[in-house]
C-alpha positions as CSV (number, residue, x, y, z in Angstrom):
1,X,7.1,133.5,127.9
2,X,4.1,134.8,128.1
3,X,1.1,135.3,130.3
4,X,-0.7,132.0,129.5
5,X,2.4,129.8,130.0
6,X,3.3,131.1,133.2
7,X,-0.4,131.1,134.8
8,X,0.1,126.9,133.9
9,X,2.8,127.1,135.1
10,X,1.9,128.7,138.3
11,X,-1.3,125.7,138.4
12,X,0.8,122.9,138.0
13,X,3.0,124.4,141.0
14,X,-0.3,125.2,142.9
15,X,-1.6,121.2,141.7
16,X,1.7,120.2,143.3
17,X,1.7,121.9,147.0
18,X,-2.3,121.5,146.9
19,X,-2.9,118.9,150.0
20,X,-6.3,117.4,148.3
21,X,-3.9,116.7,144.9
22,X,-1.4,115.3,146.6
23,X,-4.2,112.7,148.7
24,X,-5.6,111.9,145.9
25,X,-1.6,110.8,144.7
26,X,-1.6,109.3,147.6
27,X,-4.6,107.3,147.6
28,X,-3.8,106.1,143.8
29,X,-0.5,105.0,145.0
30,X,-2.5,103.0,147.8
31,X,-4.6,101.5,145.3
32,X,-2.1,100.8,143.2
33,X,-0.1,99.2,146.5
34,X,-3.2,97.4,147.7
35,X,-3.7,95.3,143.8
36,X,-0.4,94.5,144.0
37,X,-0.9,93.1,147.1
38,X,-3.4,91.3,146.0
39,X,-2.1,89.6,143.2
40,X,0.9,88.6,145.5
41,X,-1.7,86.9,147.9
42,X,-2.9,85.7,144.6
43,X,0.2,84.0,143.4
44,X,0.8,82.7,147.0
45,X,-2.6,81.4,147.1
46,X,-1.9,79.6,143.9
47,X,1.2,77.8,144.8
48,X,0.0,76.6,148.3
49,X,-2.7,75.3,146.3
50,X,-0.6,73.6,143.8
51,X,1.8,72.3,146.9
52,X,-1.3,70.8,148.9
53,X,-2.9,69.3,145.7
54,X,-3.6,65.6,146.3
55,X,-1.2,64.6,142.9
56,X,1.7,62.8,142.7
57,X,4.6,63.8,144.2
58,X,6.7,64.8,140.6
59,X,3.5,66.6,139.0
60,X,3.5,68.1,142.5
61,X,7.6,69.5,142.3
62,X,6.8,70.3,138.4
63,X,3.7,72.3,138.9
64,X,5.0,73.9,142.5
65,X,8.3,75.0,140.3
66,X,6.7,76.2,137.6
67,X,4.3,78.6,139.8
68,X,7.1,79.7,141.5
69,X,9.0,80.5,138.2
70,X,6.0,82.3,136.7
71,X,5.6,83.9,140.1
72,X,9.2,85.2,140.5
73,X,8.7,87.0,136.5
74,X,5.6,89.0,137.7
75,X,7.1,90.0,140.9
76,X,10.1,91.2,138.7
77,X,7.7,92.9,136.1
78,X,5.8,95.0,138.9
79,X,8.7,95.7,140.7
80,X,10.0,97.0,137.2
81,X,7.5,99.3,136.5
82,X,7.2,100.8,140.0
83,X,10.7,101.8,139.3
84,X,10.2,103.3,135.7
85,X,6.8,105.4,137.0
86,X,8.6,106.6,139.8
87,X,11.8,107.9,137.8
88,X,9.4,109.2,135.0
89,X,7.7,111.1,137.5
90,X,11.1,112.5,138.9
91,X,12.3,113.5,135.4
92,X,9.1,115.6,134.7
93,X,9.0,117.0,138.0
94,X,12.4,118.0,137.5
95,X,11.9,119.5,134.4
96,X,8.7,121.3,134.9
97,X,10.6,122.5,138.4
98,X,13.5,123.9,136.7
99,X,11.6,126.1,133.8
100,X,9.7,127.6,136.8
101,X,12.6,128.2,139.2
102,X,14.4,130.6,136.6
103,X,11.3,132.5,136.4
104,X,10.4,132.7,139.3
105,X,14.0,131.8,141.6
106,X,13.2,133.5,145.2
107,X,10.5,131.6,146.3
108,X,10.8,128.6,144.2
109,X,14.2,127.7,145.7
110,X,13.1,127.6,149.2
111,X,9.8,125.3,148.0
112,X,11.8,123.3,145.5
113,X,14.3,122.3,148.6
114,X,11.4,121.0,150.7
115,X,9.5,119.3,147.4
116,X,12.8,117.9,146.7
117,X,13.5,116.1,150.2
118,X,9.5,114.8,150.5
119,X,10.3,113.1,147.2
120,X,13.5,111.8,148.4
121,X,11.6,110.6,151.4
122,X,9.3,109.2,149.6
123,X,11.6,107.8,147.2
124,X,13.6,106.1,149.9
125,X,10.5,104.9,151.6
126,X,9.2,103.3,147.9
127,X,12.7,102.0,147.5
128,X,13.1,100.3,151.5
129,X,9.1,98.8,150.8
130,X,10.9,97.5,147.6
131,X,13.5,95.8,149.1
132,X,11.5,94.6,152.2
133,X,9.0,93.0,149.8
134,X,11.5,91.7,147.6
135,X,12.9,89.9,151.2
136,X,9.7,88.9,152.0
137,X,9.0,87.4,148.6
138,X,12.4,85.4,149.0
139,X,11.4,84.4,152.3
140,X,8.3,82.9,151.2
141,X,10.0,81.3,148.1
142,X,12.3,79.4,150.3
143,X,9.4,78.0,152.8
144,X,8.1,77.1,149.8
145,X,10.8,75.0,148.5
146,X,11.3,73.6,152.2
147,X,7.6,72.6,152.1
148,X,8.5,71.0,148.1
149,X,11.4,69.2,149.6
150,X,9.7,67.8,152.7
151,X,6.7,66.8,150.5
152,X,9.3,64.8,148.5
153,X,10.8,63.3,151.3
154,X,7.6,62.4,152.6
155,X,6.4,61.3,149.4
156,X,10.1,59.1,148.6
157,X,9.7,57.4,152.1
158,X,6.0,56.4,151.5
159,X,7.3,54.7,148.2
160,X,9.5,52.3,149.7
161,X,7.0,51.4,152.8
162,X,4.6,50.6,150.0
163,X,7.5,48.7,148.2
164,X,8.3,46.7,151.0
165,X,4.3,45.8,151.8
166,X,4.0,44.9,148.6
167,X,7.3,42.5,149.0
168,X,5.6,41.0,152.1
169,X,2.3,40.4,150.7
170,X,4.1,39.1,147.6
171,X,5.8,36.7,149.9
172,X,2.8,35.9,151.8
173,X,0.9,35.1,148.4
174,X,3.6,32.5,147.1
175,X,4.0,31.1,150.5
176,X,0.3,30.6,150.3
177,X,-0.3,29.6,146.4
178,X,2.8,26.9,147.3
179,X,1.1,25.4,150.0
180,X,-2.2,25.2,148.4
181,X,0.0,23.5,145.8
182,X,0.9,21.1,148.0
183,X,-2.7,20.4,149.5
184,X,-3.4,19.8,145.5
185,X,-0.6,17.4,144.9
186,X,-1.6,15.6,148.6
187,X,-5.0,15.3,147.5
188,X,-4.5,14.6,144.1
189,X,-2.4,11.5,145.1
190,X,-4.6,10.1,147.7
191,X,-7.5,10.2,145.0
192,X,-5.1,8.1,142.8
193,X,-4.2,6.0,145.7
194,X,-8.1,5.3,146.6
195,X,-8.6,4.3,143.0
């Protein structure tokens, strides 16, 4: 190897344990974190929307389903490529890490140790705010589905009051149409009886 190859080296070791590199990491990941966010408050946005909607209550179920199914497939896409970024980055630190450490094995070791556990740290950490998410995202789906099925039950028990108002005034209608009928025939009669 020579002299150019291990002065890179020796930078992309130095870009590693350099604290402004690794806030600027740090405050990618953050942005990164924060969009994410975002479009979760987004998609949550979006299906309270579509649940409070004044529409019928089976366009309502249909529409509140299909946001949560669309929903559900990004959450699984960005939690899918949070997980390949982070084990891409692992591989190549890896591998850059090795090819150094047999050049340079007495130091390296000890720094390698301690670069290894921040990432598994931070790994961990990743992987926890992963799972928690992925909880709170279930979470959420469920109130959603109690708010769906409440809305349906709410909806169902406003169709039959209606049904049975509309039976009543029904009723009240032919009770009154027959009487008028009545009044008719009555009336009808006495002019044929004053004739």
């Amino acid at each position: 190897m020579n002299k150019k190859d291990v002065t890179k080296k020796l930078e992309d070791l130095k870009d590693r344990f350099d604290p402004k590199k690794r806030e600027q990491e740090k405050a990618k990941e953050h942005r990164k974190g924060v969009a994410k966010g975002a479009a979760a408050g987004g998609i949550l946005g979006g299906l309270a929307g579509v649940l409070f909607a004044p529409d019928k209550g089976e366009n309502t179920r249909k529409k509140a389903k299909e946001e949560i199914e669309k929903n559900t497939e990004k959450v699984k896409e960005n939690l899918g490529e949070t997980k390949e970024s982070l084990e891409k980055n692992f591989v190549e630190t890896k591998i850059k890490a090795k090819d150094f450490y047999q050049e340079k094995k007495g130091t390296v070791e000890e720094k390698m140790e301690k670069a290894k556990e921040k990432f598994n740290k931070s790994q961990e950490k990743i992987e926890e705010e992963i799972e928690d998410k992925k909880d709170e995202l279930e979470d959420k789906k469920k109130e959603a589905e109690k708010k769906t099925k409440l809305a349906m039950e709410k909806a169902e028990k406003q169709k039959k009051e209606m049904e049975k108002d509309a039976k009543e005034v029904k009723e009240e209608v032919k009770d009154k149409a027959e009487k008028h009928k009545d009044d008719i025939k009555k009336d009808v009669k006495d002019i044929k009886n004053k004739s």
